[in-house]
C-alpha positions as CSV (number, residue, x, y, z in Angstrom):
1,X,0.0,0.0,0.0
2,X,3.0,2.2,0.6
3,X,3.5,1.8,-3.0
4,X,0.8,3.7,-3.9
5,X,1.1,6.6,-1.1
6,X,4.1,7.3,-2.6
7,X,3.0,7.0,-6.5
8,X,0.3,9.6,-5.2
9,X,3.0,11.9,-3.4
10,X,4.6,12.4,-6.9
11,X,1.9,12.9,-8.7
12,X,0.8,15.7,-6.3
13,X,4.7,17.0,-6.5
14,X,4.8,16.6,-10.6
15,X,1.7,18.8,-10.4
16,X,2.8,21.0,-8.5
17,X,6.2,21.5,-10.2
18,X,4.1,21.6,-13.8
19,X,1.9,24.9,-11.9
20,X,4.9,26.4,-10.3
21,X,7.1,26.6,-13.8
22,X,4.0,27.3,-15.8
23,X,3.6,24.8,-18.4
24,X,0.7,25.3,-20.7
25,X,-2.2,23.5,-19.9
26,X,-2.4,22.3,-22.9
27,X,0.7,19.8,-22.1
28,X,-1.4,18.8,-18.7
29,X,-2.9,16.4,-20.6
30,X,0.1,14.0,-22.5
31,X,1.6,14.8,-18.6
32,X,-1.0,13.2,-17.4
33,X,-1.3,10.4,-19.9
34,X,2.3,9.8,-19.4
35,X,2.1,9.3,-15.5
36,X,-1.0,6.9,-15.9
37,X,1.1,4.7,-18.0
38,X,3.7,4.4,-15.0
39,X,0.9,3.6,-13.0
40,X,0.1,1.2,-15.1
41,X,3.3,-0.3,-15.4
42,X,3.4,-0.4,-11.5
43,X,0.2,-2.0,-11.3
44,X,1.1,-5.0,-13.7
45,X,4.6,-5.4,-12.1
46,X,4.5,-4.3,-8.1
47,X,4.2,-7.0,-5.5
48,X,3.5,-4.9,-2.4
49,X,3.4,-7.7,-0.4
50,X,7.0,-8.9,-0.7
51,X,9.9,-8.0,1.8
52,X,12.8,-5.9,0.8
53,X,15.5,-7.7,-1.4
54,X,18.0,-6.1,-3.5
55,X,16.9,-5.9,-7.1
56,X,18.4,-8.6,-9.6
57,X,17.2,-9.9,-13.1
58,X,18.2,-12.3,-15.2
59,X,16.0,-11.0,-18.1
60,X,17.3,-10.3,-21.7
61,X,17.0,-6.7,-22.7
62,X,15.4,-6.5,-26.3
63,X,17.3,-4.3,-28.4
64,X,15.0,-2.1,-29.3
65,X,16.5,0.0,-32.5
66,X,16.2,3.7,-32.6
67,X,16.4,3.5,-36.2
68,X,13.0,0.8,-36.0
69,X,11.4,3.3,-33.4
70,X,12.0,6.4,-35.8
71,X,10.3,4.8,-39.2
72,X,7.8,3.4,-37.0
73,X,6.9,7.0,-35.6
74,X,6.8,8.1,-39.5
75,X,4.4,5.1,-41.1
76,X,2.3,5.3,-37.4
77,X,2.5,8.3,-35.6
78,X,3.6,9.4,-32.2
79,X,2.4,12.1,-30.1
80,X,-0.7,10.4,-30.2
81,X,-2.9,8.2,-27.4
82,X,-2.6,4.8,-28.6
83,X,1.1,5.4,-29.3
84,X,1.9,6.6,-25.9
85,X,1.5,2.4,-25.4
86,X,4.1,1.6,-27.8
87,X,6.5,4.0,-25.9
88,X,6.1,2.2,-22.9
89,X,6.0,-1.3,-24.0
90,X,9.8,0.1,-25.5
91,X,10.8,0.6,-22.5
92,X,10.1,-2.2,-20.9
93,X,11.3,-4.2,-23.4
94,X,14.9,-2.5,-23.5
95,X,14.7,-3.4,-19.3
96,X,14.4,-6.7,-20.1
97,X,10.5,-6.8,-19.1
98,X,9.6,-8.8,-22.2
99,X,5.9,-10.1,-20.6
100,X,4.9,-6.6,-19.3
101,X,6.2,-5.1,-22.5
102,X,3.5,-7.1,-23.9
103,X,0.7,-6.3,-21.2
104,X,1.1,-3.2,-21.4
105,X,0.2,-3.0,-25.3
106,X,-2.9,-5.3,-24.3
107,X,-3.8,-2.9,-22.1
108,X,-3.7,-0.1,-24.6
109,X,-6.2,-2.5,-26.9
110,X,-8.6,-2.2,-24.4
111,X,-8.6,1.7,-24.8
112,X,-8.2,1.5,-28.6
113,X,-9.6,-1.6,-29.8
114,X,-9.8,-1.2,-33.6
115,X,-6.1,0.8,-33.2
116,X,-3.6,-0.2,-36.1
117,X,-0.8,1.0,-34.2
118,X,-1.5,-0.9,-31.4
119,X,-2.4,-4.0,-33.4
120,X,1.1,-3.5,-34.9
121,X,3.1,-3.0,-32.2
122,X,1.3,-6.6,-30.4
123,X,2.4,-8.2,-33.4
124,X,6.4,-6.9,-32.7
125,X,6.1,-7.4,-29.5
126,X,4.6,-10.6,-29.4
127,X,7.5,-11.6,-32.0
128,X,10.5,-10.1,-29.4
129,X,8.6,-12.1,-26.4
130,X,9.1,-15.1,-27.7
131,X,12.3,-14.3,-29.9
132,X,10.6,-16.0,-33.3
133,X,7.6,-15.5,-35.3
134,X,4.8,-17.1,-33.2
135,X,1.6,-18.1,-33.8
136,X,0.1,-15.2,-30.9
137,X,2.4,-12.8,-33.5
138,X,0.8,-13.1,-36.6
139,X,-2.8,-13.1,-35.5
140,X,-2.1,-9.8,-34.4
141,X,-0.3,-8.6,-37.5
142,X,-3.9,-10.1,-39.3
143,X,-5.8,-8.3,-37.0
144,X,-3.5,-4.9,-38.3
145,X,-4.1,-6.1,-41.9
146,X,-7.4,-6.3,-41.4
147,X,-8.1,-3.1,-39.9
148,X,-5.8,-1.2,-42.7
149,X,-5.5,-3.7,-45.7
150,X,-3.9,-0.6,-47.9
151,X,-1.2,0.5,-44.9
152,X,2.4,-0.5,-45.8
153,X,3.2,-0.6,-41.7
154,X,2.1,-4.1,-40.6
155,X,3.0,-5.5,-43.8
156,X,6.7,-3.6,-43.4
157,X,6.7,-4.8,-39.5
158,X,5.8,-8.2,-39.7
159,X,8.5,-8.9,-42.3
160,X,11.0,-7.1,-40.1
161,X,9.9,-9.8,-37.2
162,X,10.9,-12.5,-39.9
163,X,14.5,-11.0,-41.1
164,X,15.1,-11.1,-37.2
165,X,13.5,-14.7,-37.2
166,X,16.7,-14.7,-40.1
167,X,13.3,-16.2,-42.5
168,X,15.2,-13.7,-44.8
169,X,12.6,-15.3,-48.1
170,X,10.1,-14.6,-46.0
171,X,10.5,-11.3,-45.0
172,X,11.3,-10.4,-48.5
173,X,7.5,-10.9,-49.7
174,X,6.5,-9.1,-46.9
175,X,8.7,-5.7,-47.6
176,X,8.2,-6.0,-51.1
177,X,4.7,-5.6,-50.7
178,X,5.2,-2.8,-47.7
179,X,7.1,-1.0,-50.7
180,X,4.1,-1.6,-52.8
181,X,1.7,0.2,-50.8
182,X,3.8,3.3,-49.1
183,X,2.6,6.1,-50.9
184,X,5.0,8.0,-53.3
185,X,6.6,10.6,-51.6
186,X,6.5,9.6,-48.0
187,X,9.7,10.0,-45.5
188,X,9.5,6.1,-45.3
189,X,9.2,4.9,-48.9
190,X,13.1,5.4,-49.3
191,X,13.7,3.2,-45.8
192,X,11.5,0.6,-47.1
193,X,13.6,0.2,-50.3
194,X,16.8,0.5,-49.1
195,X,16.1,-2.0,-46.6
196,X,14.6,-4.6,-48.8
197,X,17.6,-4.0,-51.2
198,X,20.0,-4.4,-48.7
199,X,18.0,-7.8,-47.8
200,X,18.4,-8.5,-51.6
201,X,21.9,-8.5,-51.4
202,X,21.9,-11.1,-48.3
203,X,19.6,-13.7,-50.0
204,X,22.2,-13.1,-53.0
205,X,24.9,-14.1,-51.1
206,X,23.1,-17.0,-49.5
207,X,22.2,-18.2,-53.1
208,X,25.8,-17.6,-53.8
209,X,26.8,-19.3,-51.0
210,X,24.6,-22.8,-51.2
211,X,25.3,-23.0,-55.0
212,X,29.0,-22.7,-54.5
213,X,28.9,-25.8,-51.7
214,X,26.5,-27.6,-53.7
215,X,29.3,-27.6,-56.9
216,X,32.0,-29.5,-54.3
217,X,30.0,-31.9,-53.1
């Protein structure tokens, strides 16, 4: 319980500090989103019950690339509601806190139901929860598709969980037809295309490769 009196104490501090430096009130509001999400991500990880111990973990931090983050704002969004989820879910993810990195997308779905960023971002971070692409993965990719058959992202994002799954063929169809639907012009188009020809130049050499062992055997 003394978990929470704290959590309170800040949020009556943060306030206070927000008043006292005059920040717009117009900001009050992605303040305020931003501090439910901690309380959020205290309510699906605190054990209030527990003694004292000194903190270990043996969990594997997911690299979470700013590069990924960055084309995932442009094709997405970020100052927006449902992608305040994704932000946290990152970091969790980059602690190590694959499971809550996960719950705490689910519990952005249950704000934004029909949300294609949210959809999206289940489907990556399904895929980085169970380091492969798994079955929980792609029926919340499909879900995306669904939702927004014409939007290059869960197309583009779902192939990205299959280059890191190293299904390089895979992910190939899926880019290609992320490259097909990003609209002319966009900031993004350009990624998509140098990435799927830098993954044209892998399968290359791994054609290379195989044909090359197959002629000494």
């Amino acid at each position: 319980m003394s978990g929470w009196i704290g959590l309170a104490l800040i949020g009556v501090v943060a306030a206070a500090a927000l008043w006292a430096s005059g920040v717009s009130r117009s900001l009050w509001t992605l303040v305020g989103a931003a501090f439910m999400l901690g309380a959020a991500g205290y309510a699906l990880q605190q054990r209030a019950g527990l003694g004292e111990h000194l903190a270990a973990s043996d969990a594997i931090p997911v690299a979470v690339a700013p590069e990924m983050v960055e084309l995932r704002d442009a094709m997405l969004g970020r100052f927006t509601g449902d992608g305040a989820y994704l932000i946290a879910s990152d970091a969790l993810m980059r602690a190590g806190s694959r499971r809550s990195g996960v719950n705490v997308i689910l519990l952005g779905l249950n704000h934004y139901p029909r949300s294609l960023t949210l959809w999206t971002g289940l489907g990556t971070a399904m895929a980085q929860h169970d380091a492969a692409m798994s079955p929980a993965a792609r029926l919340a990719f499909d879900q995306a598709t669904r939702l927004a058959p014409d939007d290059p992202a869960p197309a583009f994002f779902e192939g990205l969980a299959y280059a890191q799954a190293r299904d390089y063929r895979t992910a190939r169809r899926y880019w290609a037809r992320a490259l097909s639907l990003a609209p002319a012009g966009t900031s993004y188009r350009r990624e998509i295309a140098l990435r799927l020809a830098a993954l044209d130049m892998v399968l290359a050499q791994l054609d290379a490769a195989g044909t090359k062992k197959g002629a000494f055997r």
